[in-house]
mmJSON file of the N, C-alpha and C atoms, coordinates in Angstrom:
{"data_MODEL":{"atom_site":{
"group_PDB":["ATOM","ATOM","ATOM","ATOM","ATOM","ATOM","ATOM","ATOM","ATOM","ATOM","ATOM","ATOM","ATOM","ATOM","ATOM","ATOM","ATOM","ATOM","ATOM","ATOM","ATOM","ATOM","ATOM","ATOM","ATOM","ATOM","ATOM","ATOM","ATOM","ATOM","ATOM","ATOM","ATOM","ATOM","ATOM","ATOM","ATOM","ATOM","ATOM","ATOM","ATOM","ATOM","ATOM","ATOM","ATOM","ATOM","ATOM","ATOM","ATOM","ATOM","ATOM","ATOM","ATOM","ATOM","ATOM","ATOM","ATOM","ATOM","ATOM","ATOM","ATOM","ATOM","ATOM","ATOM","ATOM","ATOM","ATOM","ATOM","ATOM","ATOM","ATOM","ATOM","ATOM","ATOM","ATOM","ATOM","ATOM","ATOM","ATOM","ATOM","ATOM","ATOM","ATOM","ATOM","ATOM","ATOM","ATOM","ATOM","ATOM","ATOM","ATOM","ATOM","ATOM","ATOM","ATOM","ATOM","ATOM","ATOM","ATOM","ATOM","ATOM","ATOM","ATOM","ATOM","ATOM","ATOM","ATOM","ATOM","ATOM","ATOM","ATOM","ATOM","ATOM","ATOM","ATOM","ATOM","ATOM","ATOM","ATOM","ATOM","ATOM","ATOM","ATOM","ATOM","ATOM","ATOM","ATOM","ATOM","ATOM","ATOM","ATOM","ATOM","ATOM","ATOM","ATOM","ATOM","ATOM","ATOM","ATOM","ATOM","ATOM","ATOM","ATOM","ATOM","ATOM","ATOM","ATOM","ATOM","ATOM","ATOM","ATOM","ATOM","ATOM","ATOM","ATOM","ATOM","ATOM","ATOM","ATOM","ATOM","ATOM","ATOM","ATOM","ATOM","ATOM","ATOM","ATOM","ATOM","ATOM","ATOM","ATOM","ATOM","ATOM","ATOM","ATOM","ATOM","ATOM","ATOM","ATOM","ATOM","ATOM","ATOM","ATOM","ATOM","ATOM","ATOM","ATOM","ATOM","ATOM","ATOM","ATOM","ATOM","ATOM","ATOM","ATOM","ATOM","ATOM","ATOM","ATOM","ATOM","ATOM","ATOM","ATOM","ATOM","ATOM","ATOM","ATOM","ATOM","ATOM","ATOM","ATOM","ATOM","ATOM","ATOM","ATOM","ATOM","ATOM","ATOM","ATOM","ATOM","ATOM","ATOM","ATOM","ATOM","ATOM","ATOM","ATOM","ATOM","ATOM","ATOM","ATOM","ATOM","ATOM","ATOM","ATOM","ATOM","ATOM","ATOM","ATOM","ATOM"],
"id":[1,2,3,4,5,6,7,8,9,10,11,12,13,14,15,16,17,18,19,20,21,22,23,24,25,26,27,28,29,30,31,32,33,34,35,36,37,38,39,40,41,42,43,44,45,46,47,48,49,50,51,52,53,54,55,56,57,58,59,60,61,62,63,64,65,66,67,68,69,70,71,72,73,74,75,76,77,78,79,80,81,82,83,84,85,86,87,88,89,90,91,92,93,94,95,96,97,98,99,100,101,102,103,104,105,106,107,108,109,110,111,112,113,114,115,116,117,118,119,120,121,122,123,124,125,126,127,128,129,130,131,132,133,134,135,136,137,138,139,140,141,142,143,144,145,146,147,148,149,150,151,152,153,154,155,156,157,158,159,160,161,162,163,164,165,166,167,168,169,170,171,172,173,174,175,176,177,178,179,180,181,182,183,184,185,186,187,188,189,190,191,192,193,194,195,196,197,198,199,200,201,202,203,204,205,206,207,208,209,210,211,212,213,214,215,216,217,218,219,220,221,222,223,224,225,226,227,228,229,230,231,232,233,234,235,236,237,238,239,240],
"type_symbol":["N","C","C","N","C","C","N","C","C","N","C","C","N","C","C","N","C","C","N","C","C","N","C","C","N","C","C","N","C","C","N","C","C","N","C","C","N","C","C","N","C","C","N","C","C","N","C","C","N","C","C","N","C","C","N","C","C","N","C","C","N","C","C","N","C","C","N","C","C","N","C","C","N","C","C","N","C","C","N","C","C","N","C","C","N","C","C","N","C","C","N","C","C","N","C","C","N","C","C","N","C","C","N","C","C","N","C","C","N","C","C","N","C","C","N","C","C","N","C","C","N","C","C","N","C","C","N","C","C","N","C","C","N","C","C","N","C","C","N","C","C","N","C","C","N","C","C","N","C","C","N","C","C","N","C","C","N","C","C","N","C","C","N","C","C","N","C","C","N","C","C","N","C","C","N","C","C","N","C","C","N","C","C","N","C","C","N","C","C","N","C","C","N","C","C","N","C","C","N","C","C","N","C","C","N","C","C","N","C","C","N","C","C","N","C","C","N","C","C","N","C","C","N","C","C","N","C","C","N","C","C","N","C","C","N","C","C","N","C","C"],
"label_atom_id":["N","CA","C","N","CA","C","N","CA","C","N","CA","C","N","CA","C","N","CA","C","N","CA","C","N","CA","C","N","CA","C","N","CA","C","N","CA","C","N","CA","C","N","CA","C","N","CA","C","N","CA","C","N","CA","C","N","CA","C","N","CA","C","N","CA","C","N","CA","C","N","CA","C","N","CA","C","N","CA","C","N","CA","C","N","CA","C","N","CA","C","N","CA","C","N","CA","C","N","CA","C","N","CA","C","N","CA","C","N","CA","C","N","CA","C","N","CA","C","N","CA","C","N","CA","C","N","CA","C","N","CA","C","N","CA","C","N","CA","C","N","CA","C","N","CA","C","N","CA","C","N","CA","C","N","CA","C","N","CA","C","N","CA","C","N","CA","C","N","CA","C","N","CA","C","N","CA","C","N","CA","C","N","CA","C","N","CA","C","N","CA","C","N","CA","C","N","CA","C","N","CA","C","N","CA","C","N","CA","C","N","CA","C","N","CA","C","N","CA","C","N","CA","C","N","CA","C","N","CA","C","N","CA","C","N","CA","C","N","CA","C","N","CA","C","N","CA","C","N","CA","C","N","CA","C","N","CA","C","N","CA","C","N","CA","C","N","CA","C","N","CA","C","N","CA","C","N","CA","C"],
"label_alt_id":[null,null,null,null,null,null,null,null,null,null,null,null,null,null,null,null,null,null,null,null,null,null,null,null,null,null,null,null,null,null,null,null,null,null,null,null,null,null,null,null,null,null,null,null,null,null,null,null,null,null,null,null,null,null,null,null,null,null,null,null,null,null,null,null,null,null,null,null,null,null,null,null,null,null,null,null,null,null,null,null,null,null,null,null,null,null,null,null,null,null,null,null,null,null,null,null,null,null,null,null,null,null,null,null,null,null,null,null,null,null,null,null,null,null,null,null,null,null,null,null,null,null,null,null,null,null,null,null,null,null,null,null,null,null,null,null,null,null,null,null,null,null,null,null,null,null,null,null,null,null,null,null,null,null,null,null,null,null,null,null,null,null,null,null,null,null,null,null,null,null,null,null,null,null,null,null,null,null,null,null,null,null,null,null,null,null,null,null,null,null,null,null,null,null,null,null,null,null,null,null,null,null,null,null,null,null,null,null,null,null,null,null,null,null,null,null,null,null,null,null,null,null,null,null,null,null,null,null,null,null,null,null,null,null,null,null,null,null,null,null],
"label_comp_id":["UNK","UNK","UNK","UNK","UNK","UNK","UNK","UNK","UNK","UNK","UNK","UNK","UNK","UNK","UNK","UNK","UNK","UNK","UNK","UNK","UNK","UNK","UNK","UNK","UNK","UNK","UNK","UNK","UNK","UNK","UNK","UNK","UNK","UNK","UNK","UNK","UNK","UNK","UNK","UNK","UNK","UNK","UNK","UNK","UNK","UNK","UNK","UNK","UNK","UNK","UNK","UNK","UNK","UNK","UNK","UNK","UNK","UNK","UNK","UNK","UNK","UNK","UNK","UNK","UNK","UNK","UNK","UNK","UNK","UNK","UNK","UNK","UNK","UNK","UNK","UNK","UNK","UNK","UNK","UNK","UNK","UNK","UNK","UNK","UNK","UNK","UNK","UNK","UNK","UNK","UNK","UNK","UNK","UNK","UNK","UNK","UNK","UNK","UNK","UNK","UNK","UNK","UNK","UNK","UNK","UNK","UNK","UNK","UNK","UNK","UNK","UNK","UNK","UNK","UNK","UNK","UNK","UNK","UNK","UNK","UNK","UNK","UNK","UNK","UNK","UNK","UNK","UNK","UNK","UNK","UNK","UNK","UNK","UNK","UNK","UNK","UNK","UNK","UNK","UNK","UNK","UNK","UNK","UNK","UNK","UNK","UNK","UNK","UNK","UNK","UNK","UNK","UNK","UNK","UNK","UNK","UNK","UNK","UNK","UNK","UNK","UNK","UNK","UNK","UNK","UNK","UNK","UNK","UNK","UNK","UNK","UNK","UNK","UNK","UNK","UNK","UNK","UNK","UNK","UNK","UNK","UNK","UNK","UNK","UNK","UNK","UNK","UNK","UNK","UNK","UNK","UNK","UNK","UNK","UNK","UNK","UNK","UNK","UNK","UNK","UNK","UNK","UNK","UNK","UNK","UNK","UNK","UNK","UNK","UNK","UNK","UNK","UNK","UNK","UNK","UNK","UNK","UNK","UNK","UNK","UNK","UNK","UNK","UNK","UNK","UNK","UNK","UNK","UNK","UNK","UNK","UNK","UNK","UNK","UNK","UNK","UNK","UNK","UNK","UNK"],
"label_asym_id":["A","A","A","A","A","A","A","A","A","A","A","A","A","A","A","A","A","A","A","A","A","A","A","A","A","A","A","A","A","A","A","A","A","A","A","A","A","A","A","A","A","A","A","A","A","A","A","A","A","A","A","A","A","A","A","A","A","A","A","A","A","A","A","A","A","A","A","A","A","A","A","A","A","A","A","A","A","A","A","A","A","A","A","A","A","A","A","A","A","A","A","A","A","A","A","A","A","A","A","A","A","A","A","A","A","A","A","A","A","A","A","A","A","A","A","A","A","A","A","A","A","A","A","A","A","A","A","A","A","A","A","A","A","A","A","A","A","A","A","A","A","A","A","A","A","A","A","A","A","A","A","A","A","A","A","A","A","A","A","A","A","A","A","A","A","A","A","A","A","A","A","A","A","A","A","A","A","A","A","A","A","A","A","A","A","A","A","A","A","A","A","A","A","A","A","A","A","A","A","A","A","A","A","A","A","A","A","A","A","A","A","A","A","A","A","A","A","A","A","A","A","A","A","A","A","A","A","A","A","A","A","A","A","A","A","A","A","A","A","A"],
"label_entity_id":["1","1","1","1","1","1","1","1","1","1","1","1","1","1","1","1","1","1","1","1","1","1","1","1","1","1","1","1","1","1","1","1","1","1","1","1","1","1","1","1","1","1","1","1","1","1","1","1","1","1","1","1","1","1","1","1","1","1","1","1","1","1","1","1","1","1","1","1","1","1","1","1","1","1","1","1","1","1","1","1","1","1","1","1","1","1","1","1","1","1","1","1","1","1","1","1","1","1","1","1","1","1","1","1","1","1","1","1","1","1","1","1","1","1","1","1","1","1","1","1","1","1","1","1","1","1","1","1","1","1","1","1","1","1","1","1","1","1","1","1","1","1","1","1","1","1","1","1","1","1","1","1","1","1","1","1","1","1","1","1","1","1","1","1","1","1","1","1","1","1","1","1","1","1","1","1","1","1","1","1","1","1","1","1","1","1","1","1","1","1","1","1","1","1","1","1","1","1","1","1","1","1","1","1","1","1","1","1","1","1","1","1","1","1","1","1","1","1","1","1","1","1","1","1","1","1","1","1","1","1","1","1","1","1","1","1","1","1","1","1"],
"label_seq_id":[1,1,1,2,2,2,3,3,3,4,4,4,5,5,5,6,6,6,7,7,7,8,8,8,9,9,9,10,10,10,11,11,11,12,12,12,13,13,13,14,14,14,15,15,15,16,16,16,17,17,17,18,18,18,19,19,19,20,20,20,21,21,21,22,22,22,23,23,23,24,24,24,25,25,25,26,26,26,27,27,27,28,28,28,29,29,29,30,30,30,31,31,31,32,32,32,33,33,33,34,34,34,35,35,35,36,36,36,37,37,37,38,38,38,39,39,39,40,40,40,41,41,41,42,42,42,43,43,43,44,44,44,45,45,45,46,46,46,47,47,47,48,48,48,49,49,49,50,50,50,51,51,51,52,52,52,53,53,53,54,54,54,55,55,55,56,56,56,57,57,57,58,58,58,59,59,59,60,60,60,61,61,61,62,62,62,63,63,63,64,64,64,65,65,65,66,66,66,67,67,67,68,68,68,69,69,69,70,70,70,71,71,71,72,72,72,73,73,73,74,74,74,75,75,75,76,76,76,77,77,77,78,78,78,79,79,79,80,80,80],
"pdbx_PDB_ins_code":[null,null,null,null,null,null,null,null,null,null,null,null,null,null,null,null,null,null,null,null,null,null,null,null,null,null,null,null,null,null,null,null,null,null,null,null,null,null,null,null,null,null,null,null,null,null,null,null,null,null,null,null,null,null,null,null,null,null,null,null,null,null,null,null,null,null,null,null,null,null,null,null,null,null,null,null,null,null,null,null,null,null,null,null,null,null,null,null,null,null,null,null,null,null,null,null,null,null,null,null,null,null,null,null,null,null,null,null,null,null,null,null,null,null,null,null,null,null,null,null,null,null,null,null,null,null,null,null,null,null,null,null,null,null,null,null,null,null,null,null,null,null,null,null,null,null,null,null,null,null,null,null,null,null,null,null,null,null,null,null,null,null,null,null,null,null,null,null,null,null,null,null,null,null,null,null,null,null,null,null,null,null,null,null,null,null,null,null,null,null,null,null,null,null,null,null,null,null,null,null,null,null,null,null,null,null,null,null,null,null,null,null,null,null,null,null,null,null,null,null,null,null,null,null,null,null,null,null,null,null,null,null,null,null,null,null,null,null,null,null],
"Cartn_x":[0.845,0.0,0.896,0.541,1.678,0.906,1.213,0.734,1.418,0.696,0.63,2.116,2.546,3.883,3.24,2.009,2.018,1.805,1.18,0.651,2.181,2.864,4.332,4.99,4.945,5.737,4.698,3.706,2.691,3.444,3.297,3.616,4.999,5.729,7.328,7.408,6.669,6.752,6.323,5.123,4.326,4.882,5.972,6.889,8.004,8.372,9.505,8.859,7.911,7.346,7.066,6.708,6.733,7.572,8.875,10.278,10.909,10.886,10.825,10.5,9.345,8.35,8.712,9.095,9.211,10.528,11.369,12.982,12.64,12.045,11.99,11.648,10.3,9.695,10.611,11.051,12.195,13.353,13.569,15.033,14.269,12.855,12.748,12.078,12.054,11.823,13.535,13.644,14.647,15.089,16.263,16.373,15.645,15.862,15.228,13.515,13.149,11.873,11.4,12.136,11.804,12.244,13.468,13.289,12.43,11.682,10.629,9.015,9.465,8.091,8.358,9.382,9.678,9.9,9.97,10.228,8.556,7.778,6.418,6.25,6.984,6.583,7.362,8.836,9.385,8.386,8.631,7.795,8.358,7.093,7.355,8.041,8.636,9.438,9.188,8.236,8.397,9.595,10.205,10.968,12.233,13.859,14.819,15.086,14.996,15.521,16.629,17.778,18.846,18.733,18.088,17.922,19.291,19.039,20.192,21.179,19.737,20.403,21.329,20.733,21.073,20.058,19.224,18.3,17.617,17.174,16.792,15.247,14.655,12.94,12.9,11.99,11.381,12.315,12.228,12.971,12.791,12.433,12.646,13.397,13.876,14.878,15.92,16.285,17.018,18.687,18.776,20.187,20.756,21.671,22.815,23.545,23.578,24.186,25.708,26.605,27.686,28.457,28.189,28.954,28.169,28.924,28.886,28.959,28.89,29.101,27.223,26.747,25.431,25.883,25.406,25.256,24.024,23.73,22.655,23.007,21.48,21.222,20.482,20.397,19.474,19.53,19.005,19.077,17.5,17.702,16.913,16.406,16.61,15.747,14.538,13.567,12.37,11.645,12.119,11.347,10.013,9.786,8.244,7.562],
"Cartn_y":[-1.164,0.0,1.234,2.321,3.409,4.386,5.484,6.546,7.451,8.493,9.765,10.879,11.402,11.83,13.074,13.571,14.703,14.041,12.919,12.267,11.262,10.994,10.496,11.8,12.886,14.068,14.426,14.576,14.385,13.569,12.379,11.305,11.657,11.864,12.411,13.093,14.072,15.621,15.119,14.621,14.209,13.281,12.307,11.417,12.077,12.98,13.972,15.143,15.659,15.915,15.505,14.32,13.497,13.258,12.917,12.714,13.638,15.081,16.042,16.923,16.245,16.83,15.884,14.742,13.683,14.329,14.085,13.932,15.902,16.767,18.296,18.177,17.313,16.692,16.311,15.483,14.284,15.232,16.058,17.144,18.19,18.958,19.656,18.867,18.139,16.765,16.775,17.849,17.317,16.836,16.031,15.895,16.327,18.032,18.696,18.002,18.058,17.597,16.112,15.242,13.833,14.007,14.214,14.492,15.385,16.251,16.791,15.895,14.882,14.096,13.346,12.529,11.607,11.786,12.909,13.417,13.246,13.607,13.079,11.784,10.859,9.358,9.517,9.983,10.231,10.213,9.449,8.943,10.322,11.137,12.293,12.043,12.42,12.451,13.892,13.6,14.889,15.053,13.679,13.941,12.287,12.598,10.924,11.27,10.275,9.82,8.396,8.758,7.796,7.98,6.508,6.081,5.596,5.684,5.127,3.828,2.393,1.581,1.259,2.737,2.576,2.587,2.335,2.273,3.406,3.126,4.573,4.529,5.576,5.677,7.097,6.349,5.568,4.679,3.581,2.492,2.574,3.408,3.976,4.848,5.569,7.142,6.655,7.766,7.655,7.655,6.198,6.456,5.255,5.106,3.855,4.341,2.541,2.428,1.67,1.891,1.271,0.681,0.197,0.105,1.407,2.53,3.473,4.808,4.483,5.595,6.012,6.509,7.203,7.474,7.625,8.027,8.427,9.564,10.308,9.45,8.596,8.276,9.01,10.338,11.249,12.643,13.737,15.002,15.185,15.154,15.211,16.425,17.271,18.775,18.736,19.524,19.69,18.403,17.727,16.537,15.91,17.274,17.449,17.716],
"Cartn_z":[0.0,0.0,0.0,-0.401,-1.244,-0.237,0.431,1.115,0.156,0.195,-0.119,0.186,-0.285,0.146,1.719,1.147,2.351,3.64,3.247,4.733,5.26,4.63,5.561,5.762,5.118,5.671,7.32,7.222,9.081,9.299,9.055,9.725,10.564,9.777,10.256,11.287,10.895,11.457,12.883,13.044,14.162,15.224,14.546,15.134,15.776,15.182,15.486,16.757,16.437,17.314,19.114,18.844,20.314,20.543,19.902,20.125,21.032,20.903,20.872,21.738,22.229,23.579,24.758,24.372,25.161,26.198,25.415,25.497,26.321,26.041,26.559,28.144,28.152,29.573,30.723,30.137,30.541,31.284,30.381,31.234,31.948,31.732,32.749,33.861,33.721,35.181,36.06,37.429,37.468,38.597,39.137,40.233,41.338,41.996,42.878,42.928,41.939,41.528,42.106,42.157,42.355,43.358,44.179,45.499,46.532,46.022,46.791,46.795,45.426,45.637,46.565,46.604,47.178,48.66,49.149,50.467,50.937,50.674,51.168,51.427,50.805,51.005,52.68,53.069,54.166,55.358,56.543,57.372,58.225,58.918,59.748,61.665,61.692,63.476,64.318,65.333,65.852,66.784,67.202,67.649,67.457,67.553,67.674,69.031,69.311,70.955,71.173,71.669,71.235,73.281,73.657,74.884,75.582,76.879,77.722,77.335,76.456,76.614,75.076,74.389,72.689,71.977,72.237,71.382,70.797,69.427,69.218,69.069,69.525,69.237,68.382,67.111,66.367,66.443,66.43,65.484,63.769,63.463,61.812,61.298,62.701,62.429,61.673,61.016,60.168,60.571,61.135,62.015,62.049,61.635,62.057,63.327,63.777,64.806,65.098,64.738,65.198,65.757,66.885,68.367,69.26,69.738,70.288,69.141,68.255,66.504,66.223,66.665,65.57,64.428,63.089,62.133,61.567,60.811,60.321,58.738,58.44,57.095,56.152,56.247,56.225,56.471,56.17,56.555,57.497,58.343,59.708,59.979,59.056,59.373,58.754,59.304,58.736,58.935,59.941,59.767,60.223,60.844,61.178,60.437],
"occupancy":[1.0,1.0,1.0,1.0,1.0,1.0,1.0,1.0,1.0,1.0,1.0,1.0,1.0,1.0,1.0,1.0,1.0,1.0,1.0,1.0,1.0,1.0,1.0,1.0,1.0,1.0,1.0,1.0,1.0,1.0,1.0,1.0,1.0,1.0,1.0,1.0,1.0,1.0,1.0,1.0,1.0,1.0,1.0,1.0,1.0,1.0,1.0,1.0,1.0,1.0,1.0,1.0,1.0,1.0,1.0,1.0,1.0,1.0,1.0,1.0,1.0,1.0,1.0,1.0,1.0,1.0,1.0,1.0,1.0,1.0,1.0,1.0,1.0,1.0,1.0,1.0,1.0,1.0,1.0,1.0,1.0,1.0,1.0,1.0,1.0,1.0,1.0,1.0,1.0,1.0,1.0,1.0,1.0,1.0,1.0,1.0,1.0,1.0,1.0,1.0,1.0,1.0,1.0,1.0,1.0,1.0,1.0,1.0,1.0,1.0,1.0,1.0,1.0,1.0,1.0,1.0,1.0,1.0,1.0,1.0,1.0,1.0,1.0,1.0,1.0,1.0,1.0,1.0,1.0,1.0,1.0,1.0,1.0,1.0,1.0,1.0,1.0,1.0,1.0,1.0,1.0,1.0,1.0,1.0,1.0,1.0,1.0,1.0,1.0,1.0,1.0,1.0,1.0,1.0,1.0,1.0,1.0,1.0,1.0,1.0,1.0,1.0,1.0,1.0,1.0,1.0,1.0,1.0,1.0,1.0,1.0,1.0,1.0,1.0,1.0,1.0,1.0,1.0,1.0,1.0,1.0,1.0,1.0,1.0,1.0,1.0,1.0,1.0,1.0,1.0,1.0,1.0,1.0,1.0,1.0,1.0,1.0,1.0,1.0,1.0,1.0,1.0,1.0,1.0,1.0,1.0,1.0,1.0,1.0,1.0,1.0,1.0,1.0,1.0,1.0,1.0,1.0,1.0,1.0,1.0,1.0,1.0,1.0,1.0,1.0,1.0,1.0,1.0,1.0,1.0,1.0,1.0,1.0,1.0,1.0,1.0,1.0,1.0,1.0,1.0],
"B_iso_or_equiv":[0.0,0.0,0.0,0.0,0.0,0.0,0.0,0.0,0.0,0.0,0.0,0.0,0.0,0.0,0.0,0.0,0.0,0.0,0.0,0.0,0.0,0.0,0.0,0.0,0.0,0.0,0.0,0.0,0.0,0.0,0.0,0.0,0.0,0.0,0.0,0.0,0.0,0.0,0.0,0.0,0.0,0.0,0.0,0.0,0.0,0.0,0.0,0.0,0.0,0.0,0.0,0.0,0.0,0.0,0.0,0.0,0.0,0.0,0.0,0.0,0.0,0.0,0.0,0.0,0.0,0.0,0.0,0.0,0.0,0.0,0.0,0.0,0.0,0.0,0.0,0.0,0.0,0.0,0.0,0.0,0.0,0.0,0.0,0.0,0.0,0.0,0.0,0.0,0.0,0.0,0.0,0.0,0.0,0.0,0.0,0.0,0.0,0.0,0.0,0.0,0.0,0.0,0.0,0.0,0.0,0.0,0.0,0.0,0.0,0.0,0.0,0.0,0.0,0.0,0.0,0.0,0.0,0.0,0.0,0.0,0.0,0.0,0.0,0.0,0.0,0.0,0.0,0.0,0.0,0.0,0.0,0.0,0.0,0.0,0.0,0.0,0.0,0.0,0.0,0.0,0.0,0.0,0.0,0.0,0.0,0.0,0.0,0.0,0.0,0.0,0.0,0.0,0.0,0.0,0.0,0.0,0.0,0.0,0.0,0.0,0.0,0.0,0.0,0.0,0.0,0.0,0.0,0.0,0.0,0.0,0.0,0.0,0.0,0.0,0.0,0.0,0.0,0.0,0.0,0.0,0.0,0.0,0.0,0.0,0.0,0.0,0.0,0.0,0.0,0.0,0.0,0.0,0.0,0.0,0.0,0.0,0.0,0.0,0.0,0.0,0.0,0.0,0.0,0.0,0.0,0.0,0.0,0.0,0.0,0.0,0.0,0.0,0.0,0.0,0.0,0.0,0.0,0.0,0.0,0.0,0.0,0.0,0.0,0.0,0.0,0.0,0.0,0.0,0.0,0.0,0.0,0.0,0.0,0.0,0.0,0.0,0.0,0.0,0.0,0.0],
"pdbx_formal_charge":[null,null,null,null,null,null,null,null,null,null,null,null,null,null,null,null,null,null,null,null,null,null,null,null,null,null,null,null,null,null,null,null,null,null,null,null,null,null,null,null,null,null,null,null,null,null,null,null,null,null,null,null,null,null,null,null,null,null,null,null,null,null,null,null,null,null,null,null,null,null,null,null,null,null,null,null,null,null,null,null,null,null,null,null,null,null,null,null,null,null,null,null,null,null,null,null,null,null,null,null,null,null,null,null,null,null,null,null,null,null,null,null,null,null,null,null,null,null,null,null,null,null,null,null,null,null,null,null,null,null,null,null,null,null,null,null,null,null,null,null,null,null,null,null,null,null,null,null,null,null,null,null,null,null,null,null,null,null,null,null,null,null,null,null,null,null,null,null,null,null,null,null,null,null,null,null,null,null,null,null,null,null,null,null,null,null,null,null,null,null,null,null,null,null,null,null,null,null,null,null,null,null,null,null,null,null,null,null,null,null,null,null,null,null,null,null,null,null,null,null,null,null,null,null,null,null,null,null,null,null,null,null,null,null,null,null,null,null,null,null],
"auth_seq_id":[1,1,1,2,2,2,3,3,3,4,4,4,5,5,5,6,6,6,7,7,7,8,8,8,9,9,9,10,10,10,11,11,11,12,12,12,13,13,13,14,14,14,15,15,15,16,16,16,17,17,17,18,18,18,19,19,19,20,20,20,21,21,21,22,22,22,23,23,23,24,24,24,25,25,25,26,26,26,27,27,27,28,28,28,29,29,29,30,30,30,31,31,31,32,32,32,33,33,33,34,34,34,35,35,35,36,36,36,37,37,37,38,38,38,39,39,39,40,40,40,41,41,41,42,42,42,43,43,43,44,44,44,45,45,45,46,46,46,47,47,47,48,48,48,49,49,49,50,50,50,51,51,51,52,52,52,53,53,53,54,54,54,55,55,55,56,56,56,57,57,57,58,58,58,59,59,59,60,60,60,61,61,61,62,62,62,63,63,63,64,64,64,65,65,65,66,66,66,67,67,67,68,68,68,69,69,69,70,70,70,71,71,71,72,72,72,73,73,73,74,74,74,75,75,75,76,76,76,77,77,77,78,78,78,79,79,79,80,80,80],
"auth_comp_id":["UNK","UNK","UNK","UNK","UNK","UNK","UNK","UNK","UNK","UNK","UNK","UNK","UNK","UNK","UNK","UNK","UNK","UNK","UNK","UNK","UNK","UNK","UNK","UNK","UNK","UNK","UNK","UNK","UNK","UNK","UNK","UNK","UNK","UNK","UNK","UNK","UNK","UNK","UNK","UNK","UNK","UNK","UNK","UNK","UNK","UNK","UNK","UNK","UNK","UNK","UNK","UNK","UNK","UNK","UNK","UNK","UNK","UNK","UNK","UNK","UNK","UNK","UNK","UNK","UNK","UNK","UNK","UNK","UNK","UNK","UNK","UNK","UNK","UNK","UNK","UNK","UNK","UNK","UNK","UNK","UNK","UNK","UNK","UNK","UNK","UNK","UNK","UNK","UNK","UNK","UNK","UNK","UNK","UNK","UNK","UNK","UNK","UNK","UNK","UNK","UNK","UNK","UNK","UNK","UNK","UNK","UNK","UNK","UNK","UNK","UNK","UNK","UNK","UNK","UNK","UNK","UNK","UNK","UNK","UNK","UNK","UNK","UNK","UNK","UNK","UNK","UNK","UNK","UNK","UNK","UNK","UNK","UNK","UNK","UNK","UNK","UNK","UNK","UNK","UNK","UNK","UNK","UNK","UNK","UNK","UNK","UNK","UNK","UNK","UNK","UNK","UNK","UNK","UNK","UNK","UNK","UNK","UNK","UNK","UNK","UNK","UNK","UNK","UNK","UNK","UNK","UNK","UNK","UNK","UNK","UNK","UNK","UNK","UNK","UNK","UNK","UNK","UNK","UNK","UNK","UNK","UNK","UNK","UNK","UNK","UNK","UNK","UNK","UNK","UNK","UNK","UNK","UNK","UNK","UNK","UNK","UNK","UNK","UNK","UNK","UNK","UNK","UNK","UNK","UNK","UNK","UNK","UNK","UNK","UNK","UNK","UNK","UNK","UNK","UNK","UNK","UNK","UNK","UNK","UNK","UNK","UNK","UNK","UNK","UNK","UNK","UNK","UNK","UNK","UNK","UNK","UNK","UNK","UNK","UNK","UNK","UNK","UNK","UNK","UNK"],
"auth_asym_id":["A","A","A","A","A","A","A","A","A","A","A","A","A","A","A","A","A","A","A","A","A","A","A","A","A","A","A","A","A","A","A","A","A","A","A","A","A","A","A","A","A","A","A","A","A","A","A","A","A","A","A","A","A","A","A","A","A","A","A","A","A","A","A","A","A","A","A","A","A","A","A","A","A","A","A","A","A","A","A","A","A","A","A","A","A","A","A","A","A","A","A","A","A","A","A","A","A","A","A","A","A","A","A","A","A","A","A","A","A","A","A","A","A","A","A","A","A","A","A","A","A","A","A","A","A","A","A","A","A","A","A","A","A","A","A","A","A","A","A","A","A","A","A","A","A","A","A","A","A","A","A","A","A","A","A","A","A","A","A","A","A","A","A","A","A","A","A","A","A","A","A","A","A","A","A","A","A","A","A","A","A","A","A","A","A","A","A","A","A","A","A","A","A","A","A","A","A","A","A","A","A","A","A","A","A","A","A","A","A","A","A","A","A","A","A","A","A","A","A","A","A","A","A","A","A","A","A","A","A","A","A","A","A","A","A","A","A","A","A","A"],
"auth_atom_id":["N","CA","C","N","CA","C","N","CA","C","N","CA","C","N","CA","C","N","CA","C","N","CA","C","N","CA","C","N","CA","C","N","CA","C","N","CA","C","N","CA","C","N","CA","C","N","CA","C","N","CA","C","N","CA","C","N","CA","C","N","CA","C","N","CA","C","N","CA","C","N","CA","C","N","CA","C","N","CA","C","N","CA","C","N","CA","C","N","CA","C","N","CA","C","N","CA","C","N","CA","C","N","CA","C","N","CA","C","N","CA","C","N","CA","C","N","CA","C","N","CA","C","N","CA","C","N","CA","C","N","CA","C","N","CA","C","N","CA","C","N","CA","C","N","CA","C","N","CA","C","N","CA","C","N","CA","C","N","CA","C","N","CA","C","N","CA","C","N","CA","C","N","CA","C","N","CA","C","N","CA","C","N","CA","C","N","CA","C","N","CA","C","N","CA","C","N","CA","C","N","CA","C","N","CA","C","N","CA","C","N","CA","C","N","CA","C","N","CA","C","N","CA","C","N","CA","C","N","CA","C","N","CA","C","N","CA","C","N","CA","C","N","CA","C","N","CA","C","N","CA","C","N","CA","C","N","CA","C","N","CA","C","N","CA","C","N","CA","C","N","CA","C","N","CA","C","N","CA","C"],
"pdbx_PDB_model_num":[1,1,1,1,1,1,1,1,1,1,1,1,1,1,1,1,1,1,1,1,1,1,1,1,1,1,1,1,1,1,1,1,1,1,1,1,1,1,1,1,1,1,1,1,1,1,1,1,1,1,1,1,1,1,1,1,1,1,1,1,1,1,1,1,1,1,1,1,1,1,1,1,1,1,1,1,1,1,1,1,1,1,1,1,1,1,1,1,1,1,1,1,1,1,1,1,1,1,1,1,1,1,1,1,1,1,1,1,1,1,1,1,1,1,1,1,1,1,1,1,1,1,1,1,1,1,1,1,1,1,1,1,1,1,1,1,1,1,1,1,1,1,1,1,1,1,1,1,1,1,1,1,1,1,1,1,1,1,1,1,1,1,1,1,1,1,1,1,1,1,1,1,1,1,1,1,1,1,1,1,1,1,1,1,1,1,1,1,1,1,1,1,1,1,1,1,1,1,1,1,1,1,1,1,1,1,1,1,1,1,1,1,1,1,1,1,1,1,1,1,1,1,1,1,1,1,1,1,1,1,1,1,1,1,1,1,1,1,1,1]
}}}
């Protein structure tokens, strides 16, 4: 079946087009962006409490424990 020359030049154009828009989307999507969505999924702390015997409450905070070493897995501000 033979198409028409104007209708594969649409065709083109239209392919190129979404190509185009796609790939534009795609870069103003950016980092900053997916991390501010993704910060909502972030489970809220009004407060970490690293107890007498070690333990930490939440048991979800965002904290490694080492021996006697805390570590922050996380930026812990705003976390209310």
């Amino acid at each position: 079946m033979s198409y028409p020359a104007d209708y594969m030049k649409s065709k083109t154009f239209l392919t190129t087009t979404l190509v185009l828009v796609t790939l534009t989307l795609a870069f103003m999507i950016s980092p900053w962006k997916l991390t501010l969505a993704t910060s909502c999924l972030r489970p809220k702390y009004s407060e970490i409490v690293i107890k007498a015997d070690g333990s930490i409450e939440p048991s979800t905070a965002p904290i490694l424990c080492d021996g006697g070493t805390y570590m922050l897995k996380a930026n812990i501000e705003n976390l209310r």
